[in-house]
C-alpha positions, 0 to 999 in steps of 0.5 A: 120249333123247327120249320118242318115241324110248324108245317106238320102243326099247321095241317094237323090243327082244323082250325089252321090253314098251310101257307098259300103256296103250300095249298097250290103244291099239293093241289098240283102234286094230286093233279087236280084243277082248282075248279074239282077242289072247289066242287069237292069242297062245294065253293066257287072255283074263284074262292080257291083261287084267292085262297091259293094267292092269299088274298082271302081265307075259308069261313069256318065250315069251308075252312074246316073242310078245305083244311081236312082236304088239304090234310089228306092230300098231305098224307097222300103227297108228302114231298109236296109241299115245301114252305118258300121264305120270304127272305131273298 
């Protein structure tokens, strides 16, 4: 499966989340701060963060939540994310 393909996946499926920088990039392209996405999804504006820099991940119903959060902003900002390979 090509890469754009397995991005599309990712934030179609409720229960799989776009990488880290993905989450960053279309929470910027909407120009919102992570305290409003937290307050939208009802977390601590800390939790987003460490969502953002991949050093924890949503339980279930923040997951879900925060996955249909990000969903909708995909669809509003398409060109916004754009996966960064680990390969240098």
């Amino acid at each position: 499966m090509s890469d754009p393909l397995r991005r599309v996946d990712a934030m179609v499926d409720a229960n799989i989340l776009p990488s880290p920088h993905v989450r960053q990039q279309l929470r910027v392209a909407a120009g919102l701060t992570q305290a409003e996405v937290a307050d939208a999804i009802g977390v601590q504006r800390v939790a987003v963060a460490r969502w953002e820099a991949g050093l924890t991940r949503p339980h279930r119903s923040n997951r879900l939540k925060y996955a249909h959060f990000l969903r909708r902003l995909a669809e509003k900002y398409p060109a916004a994310p754009q996966e960064v390979s680990d390969e240098g």
